[in-house]
C-alpha positions in Angstrom: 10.6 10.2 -24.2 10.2 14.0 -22.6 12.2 16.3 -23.9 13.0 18.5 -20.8 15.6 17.2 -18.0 14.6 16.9 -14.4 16.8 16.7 -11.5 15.9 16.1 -8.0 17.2 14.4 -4.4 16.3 11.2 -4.7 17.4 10.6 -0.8 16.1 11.4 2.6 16.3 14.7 3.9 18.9 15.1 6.7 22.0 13.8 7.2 23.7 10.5 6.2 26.9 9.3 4.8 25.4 9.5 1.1 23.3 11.7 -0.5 22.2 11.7 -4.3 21.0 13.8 -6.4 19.2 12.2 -9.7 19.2 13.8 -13.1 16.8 12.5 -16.5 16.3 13.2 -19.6 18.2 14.2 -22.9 20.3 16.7 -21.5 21.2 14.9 -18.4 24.7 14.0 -19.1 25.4 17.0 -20.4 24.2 19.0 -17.2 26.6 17.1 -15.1 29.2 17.5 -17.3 29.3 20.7 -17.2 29.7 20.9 -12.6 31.5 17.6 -12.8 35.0 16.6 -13.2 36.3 13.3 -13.4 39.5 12.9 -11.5 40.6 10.8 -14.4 40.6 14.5 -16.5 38.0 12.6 -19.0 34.7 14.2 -19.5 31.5 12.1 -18.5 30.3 11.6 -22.4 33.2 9.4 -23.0 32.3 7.1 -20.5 30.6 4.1 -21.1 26.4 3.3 -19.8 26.7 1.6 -16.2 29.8 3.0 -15.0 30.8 5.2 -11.6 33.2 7.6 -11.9 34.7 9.2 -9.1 35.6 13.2 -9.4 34.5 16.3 -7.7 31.6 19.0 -7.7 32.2 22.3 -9.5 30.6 25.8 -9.1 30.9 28.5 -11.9 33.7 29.5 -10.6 35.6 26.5 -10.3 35.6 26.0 -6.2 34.8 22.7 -5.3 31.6 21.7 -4.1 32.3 18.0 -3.0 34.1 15.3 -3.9 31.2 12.5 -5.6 31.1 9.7 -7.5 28.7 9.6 -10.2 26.6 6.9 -12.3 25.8 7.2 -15.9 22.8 5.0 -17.3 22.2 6.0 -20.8 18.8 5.3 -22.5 17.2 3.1 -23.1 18.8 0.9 -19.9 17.8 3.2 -17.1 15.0 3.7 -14.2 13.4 5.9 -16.4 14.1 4.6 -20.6 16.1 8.1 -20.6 19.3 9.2 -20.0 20.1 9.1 -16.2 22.6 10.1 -14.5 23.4 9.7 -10.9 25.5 12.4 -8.8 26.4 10.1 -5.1 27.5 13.3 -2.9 28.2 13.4 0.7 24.7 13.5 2.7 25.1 16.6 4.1 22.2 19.5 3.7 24.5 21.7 2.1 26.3 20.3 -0.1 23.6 18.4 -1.7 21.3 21.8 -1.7 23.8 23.4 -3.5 24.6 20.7 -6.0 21.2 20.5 -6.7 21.2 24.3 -7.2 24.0 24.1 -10.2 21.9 21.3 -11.9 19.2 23.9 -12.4 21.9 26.6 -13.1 23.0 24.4 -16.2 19.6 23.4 -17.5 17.6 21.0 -15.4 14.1 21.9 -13.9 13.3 21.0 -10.4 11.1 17.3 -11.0 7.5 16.6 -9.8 6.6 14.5 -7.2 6.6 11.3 -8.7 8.0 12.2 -12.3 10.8 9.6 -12.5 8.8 7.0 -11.9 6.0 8.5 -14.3 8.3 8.8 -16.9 9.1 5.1 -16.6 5.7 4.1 -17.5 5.4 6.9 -20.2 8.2 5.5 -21.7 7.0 2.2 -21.7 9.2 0.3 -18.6 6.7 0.2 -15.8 2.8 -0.1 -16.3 0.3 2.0 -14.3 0.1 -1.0 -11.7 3.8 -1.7 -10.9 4.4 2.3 -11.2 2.4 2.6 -8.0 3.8 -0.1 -6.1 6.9 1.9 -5.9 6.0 4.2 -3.5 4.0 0.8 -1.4 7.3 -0.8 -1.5 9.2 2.4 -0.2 6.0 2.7 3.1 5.7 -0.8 3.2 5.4 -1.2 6.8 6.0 -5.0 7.3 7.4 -8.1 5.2 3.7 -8.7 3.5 3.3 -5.7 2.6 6.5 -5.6 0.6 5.8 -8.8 -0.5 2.8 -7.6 -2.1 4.5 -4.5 -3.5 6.7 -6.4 -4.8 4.6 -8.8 -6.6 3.0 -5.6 -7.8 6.7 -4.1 -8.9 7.3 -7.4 -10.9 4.5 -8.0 -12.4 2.2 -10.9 -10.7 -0.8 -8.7 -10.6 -0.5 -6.7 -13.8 -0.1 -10.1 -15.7 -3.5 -11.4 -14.1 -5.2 -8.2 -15.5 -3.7 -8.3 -18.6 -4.6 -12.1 -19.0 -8.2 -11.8 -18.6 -8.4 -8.4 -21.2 -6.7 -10.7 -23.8 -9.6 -13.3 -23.1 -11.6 -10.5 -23.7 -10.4 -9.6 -26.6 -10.2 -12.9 -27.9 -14.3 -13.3 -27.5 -14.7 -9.6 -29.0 -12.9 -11.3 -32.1 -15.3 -14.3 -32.3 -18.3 -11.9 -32.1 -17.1 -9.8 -34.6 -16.1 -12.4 -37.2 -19.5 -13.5 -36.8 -20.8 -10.3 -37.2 -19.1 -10.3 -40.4 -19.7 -13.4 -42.0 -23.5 -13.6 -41.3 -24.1 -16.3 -43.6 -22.7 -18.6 -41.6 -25.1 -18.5 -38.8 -23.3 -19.9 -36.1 -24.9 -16.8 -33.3 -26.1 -19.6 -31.0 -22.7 -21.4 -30.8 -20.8 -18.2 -29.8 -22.9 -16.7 -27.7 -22.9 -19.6 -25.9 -19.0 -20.2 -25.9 -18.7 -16.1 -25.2 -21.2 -16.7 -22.1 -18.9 -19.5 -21.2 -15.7 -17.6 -20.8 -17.2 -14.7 -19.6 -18.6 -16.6 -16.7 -15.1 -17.9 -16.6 -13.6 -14.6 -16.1 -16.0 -13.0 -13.5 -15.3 -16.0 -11.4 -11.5 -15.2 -11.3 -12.1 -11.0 -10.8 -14.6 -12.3 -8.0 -11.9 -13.6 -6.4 -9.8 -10.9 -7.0 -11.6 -8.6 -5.3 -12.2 -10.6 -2.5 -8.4 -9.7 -1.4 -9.0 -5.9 -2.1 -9.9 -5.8 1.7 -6.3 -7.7 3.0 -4.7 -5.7 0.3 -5.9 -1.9 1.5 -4.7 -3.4 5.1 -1.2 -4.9 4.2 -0.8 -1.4 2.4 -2.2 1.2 4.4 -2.2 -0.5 8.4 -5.7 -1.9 10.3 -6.5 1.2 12.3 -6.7 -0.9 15.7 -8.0 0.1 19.5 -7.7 -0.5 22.6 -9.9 -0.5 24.9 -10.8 -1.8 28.4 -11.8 0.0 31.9 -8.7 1.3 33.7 -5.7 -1.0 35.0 -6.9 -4.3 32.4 -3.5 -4.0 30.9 -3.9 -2.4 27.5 -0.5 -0.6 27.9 1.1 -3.7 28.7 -0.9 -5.1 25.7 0.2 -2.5 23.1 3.8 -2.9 25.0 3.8 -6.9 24.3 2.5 -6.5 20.6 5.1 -3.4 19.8 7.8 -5.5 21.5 9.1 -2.5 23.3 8.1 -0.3 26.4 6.5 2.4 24.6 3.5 3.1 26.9 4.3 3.6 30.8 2.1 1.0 32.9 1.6 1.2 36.7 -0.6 -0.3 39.0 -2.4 3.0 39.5 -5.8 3.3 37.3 -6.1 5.9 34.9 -2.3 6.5 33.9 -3.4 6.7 30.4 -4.9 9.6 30.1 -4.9 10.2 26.6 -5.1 7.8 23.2 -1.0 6.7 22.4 -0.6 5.6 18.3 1.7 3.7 17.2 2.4 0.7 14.3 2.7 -3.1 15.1 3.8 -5.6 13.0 1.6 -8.6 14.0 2.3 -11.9 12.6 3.2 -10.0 8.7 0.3 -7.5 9.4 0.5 -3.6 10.2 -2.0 -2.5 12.9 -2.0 1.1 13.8 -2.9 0.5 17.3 -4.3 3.3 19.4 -4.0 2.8 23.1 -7.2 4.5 24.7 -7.5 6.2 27.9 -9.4 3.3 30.5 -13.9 3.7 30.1 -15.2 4.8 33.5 -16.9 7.3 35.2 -14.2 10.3 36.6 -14.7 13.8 37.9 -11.1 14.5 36.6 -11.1 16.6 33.6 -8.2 15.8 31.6 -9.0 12.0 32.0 -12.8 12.8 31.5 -11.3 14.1 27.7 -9.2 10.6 27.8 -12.4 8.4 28.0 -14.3 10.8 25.6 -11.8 9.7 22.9 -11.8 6.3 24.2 -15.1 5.5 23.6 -15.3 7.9 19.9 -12.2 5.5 19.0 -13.9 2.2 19.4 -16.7 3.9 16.4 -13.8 4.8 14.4 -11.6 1.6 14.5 -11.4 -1.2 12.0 -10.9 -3.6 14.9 -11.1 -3.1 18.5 -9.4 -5.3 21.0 -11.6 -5.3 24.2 -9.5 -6.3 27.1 -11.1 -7.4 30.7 -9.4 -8.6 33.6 -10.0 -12.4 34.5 -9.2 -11.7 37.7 -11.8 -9.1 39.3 -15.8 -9.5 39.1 -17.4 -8.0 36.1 -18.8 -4.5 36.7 -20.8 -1.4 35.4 -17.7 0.0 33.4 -17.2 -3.8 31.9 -20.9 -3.9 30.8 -20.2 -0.4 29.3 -17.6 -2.0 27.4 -19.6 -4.8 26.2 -22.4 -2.3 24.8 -19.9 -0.7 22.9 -18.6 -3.5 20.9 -22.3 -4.2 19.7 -22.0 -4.2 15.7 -18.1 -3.5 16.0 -15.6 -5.8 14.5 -13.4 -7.2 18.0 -11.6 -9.5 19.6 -12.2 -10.3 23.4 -9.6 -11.1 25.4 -9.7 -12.1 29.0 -6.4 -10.7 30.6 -4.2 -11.9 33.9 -4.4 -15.7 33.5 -1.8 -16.0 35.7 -3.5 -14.4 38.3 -6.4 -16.6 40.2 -9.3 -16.4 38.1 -12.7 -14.6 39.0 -14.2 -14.4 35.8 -14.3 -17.3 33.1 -13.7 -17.5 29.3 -16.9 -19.0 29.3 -19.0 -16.3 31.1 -17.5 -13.9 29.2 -18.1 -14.9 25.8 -21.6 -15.7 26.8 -22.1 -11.9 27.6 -20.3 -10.3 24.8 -21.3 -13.4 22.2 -18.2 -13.9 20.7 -15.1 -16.7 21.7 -12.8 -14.8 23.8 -9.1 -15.8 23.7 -7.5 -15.8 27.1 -4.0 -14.2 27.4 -1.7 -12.8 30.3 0.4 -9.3 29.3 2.7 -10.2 32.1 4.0 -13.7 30.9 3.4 -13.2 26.9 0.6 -16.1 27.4 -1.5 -16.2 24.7 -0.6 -13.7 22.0 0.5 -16.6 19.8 -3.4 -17.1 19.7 -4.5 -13.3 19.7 -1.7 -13.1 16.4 -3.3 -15.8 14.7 -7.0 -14.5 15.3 -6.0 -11.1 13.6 -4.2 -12.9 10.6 -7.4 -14.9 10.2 -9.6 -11.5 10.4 -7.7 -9.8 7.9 -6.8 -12.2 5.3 -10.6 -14.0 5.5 -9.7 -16.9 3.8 -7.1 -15.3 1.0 -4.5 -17.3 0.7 -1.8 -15.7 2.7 1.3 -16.8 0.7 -0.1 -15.3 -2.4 0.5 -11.8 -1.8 2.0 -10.5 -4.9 -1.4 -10.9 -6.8 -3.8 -9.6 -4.2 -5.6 -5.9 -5.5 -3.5 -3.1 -3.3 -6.4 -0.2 -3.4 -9.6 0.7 -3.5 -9.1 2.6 -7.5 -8.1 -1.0 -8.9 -10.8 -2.7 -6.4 -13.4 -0.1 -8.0 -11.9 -1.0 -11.8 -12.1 -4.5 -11.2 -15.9 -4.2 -10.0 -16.9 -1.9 -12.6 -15.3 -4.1 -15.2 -17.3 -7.1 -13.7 -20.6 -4.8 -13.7 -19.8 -4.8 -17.7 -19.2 -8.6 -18.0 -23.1 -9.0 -16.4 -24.2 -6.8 -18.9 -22.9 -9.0 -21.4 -24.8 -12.1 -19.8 -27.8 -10.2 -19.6 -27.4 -9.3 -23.4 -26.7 -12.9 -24.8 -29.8 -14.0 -22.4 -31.9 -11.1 -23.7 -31.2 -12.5 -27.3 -30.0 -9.5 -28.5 -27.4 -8.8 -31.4 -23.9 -9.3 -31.4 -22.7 -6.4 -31.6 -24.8 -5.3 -28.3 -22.4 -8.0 -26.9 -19.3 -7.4 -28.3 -20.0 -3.0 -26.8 -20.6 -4.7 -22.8 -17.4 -6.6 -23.6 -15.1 -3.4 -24.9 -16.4 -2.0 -21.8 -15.5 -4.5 -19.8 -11.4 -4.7 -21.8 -11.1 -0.8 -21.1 -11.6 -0.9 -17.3 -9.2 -3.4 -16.9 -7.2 -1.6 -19.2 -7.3 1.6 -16.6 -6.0 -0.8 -14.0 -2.4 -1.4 -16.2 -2.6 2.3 -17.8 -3.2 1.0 -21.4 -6.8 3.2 -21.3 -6.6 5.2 -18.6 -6.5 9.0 -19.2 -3.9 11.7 -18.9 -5.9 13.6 -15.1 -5.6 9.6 -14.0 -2.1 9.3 -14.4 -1.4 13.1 -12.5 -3.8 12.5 -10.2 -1.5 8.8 -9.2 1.9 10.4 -9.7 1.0 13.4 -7.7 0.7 10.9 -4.9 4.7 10.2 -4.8 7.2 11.9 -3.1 9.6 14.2 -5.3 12.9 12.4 -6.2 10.9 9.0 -6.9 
C-alpha cells in the first residue's frame, strides 16, 4: 500500500446532478472526517465498510459547503486495496472545486492521472492488462469495443497470458531437473517433449496476434474516407452510416468543400470517417484546398470508401479516382441504384479490379452489404464473438511477438543440439515478455509510462 492519500474528481467536468470527489489511502477517512459531518452527529470512523452516509460539507470555519452523501470502503475491499472514501456532492464547479480544495487543506495531495487505478495493480487487485482496459472501457466507442475491454477488465486475456507463462515454466522445470540429475540421461526425451509444447504454444500466441489488428480498431476507430468526384453522394453516405444529418447535401456539386470527421458505429465497429471535399479539376480556391485534402486523405486512411455514381458515364475525374485507390485498402461502391443505370457493377469492378457492392444513399439499399464487407475487413477471419481475448494494442502485440521470437530461439537451440541450459535461457526469455504483458516483470518507467496515459480521477 502507498503511504500518502490522494484525492481527486473522479467525474466529468461541468455540470450534472452529481459530482464526486474520490479520496485513497491511509489517511483517507480521516481527511473527510475532518470537512464532513454526518447528520446523524456520528463521526465517519464509526461507521461500518460499504456504507453511505448522508451529512454536509464543512469549511474551517464551519460554513457549509454542500450537503453530500458519502461512501466509506475500507481496505482491503476497495477500487484501490486502500482505504477509499467517496464524497457524492452536488455537480456543480464550485462546490466540488472547493471541496476538493479542503481535502488538500486536511492532508490529501492532488492524484496523478491514472493513480487510482495504478494503485490497484500495485496493490495487487488489477494486473497490468485489466489496469489498462479501464480507461478502453471508459472511450470505448461502440458495444465491441466494450466488450473487449471488458474481457480485458475481467480477466479473459490476462488468463490466456498467464496460461501459456505457466507452460513455460513448467518446461523450464523439466530442463532444469535434467540439468540436475545428469545421470539419468534422458536429454533426448525432453528436448523433444519441450520442442513439443513450445511448438504448442507459438501456435496459440500466433493466433493471438493475428487479432492485434481488430483489436487496435475496436479500441482506437478505423480511420475511414470518403471519397468520390462531386455530387456521388458521400454526404448522404456518411449521413446514412452516422444515422443522422450531419453533413448538408444538395444537388449542387462541390458543397463540400472541406474534409467533415466524425465517428460511426458500423455493425459493432468504430470508423472515424472523414467526409472529403469531391476530386475534380476547379479554379475555386477554397475548394481547390478541399480536393488537396481529398486526395492527401485517401494516402492517410486505413480504408477508403470510393463512391461513383451508377447513373452518369464514367469520366476523367472517375479514372482519377480509380488511380488513387491503386495499393490502398477500399471498398467500391456504385451509388443511385434507384436511378436508371448507366454504368454497371460489372464494368466497374473490371476497371478498379475489385467486387464493388451496389448501394443507393437515398433508399438505405445496400448498406446491409457495405456493413458486412467492413466487419469482414476488419475482423479477417477472428472470430467476432470472441472479443474479450483478442490483444487491444500494439505494446502487448509487440510483447507477444517478441516473446514468440524467444520461443524460436528455443527450437533453433534444441535443433542445434546444444545444452539445456542454452534452452531453458530462450525459454526465461520467452516467460518474462509475457510476464510484461500482466505486469509480473515489467519495470517501474513501463508502469508510468501506462498510467500516465489515464485521465486524473481514474
Amino acid at each position: 500500500m502507498q503511504g500518502d492519500t490522494i484525492s481527486a474528481i473522479a467525474t466529468a467536468q461541468g455540470e450534472g446532478g452529481i459530482g464526486i470527489i474520490r479520496l485513497s489511502g491511509e489517511q483517507a477517512i480521516a481527511v473527510a472526517e475532518k470537512m464532513f459531518r454526518p447528520a446523524s452527529g456520528k463521526v465517519l470512523s464509526d461507521y461500518a465498510s460499504h456504507r453511505a452516509v448522508y451529512g454536509r460539507i464543512v469549511d474551517e470555519a464551519g460554513q457549509v459547503i454542500d450537503e453530500a452523501m458519502v461512501l466509506i470502503m475500507k481496505a482491503p475491499h476497495s477500487y484501490t486495496k486502500e482505504d477509499v472514501v467517496e464524497l457524492q456532492c452536488h455537480g456543480g464547479v464550485m462546490p466540488l472545486r472547493k471541496t476538493l480544495a479542503l481535502t488538500y487543506q486536511h492532508g490529501a495531495r492532488p492524484a496523478e492521472g491514472g493513480e487510482f487505478t495504478k494503485r490497484a495493480f500495485l496493490n495487487g487487485r488489477l494486473d497490468l492488462s485489466q489496469a489498462q482496459a479501464v480507461m478502453d472501457i471508459i472511450t470505448a466507442k461502440t458495444d465491441r469495443s466494450l466488450k473487449m475491454a471488458t474481457g480485458h477488465l475481467t480477466g479473459a486475456f490476462s488468463a490466456q497470458i498467464k496460461s501459456f507463462r505457466q507452460e513455460i515454466l513448467g518446461q523450464i522445470a523439466h530442463l532444469e531437473a535434467a540439468i540436475d540429475f545428469p545421470e539419468d540421461e534422458v536429454d533426448d526425451v525432453v528436448t523433444e517433449s519441450v520442442a513439443e509444447k513450445v511448438v504448442e504454444i507459438r501456435n496459440y500466441i500466433a493466433k493471438l496476434i493475428k487479432t492485434a489488428g481488430t483489436g487496435r480498431i475496436l479500441r482506437d476507430g478505423l480511420m475511414t474516407a470518403i471519397v468520390g468526384k462531386p455530387n456521388v453522394g458521400k454526404s448522404s453516405l456518411l449521413n446514412a452510416l452516422l444515422q443522422e444529418e450531419r453533413a448538408i447535401v444538395t444537388d449542387i456539386p462541390g458543397t463540400t468543400r472541406d474534409s467533415i470527421e466524425e465517428y460511426a458505429n458500423v455493425g459493432g465497429v468504430p470508423l472515424r470517417i472523414i467526409d472529403t471535399a469531391g476530386i475534380r479539376a476547379t479554379e475555386d480556391v477554397v475548394e481547390k484546398i478541399g480536393v488537396e485534402k481529398a486526395r492527401q486523405m485517401v494516402s492517410e486512411a486505413a480504408l477508403v470508401l470510393a463512391l461513383f455514381d451508377g447513373s452518369r458515364p464514367l469520366d476523367s475525374e472517375d479514372e482519377e479516382i480509380l488511380s488513387l485507390l491503386a495499393g490502398r485498402d477500399a471498398i467500391v461502391l456504385l451509388n443511385k441504384s434507384d436511378l436508371q443505370s448507366v454504368v454497371t457493377a460489372e464494368v466497374l469492378s473490371a476497371k478498379a479490379n475489385v467486387p464493388v457492392i451496389e448501394i443507393s444513399t437515398k433508399e438505405n439499399h445496400g448498406l446491409d452489404t457495405l456493413v458486412q464487407a467492413i466487419q469482414d475487413k476488419v475482423y479477417g477471419g477472428a472470430v467476432a464473438a470472441d472479443e474479450g481475448s483478442f490483444v487491444s494494442d500494439e505494446r502487448q502485440a509487440n510483447l507477444l511477438r517478441q516473446a514468440d521470437i524467444h520461443l524460436a530461439a528455443a527450437l533453433t537451440t534444441i535443433e542445434a543440439g546444444m545444452g539445456l541450459d542454452f534452452i531453458s535461457i530462450d525459454l526465461r526469455s520467452a516467460w518474462e515478455k509475457l510476464g510484461e504483458i500482466t505486469g509480473d516483470t515489467v519495470g517501474e518507467d513501463i508502469i508510468d509510462e501506462i498510467f500516465s496515459k489515464f485521465c486524473i480521477g481514474k
